[in-house]
C-alpha positions, 0 to 999 in steps of 0.5 A: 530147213525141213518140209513134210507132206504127206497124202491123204489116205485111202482108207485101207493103207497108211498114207504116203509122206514125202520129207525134204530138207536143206542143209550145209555140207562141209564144204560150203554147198548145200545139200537136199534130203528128200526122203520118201515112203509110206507111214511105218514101212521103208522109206526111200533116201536120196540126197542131191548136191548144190553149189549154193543156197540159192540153187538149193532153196529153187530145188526145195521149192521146185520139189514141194510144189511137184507133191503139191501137184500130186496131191500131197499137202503140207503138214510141217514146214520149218526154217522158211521165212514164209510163203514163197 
């Protein structure tokens, strides 16, 4: 599952994204990948462990709609049923 948004911009620097992703580890969790940074420059990496889907989707979902605050909107979403 994967999700990016991105802000609009200002019209003197590259707009911000904001990246998260769901994905299995090894070991039967779940892992969320939020990879955040600025358009063709360093992007920050951060992953963070969940026990299971359930866990992990609440924290995808928590996560989307702290940047849907911020002012980011959704470019891409993949892997989701629908509007949750």
């Amino acid at each position: 599952m994967r999700l990016l948004l991105q802000q609009r911009p200002d019209g003197h620097e590259a707009p911000r994204f904001v990246q998260l992703m769901l994905q299995p580890d090894l070991f039967g969790g779940w892992e969320l990948v939020r990879e955040t940074g600025q358009q063709g420059a360093r992007s920050t990496l951060r992953r963070e462990q969940f026990p299971d889907q359930a866990a992990a989707l609440s924290a995808i979902e928590k996560a989307r709609d702290a940047q849907l605050k911020k002012g980011f909107q959704l470019m891409f979403a993949s892997g989701f049923d629908g509007p949750r």
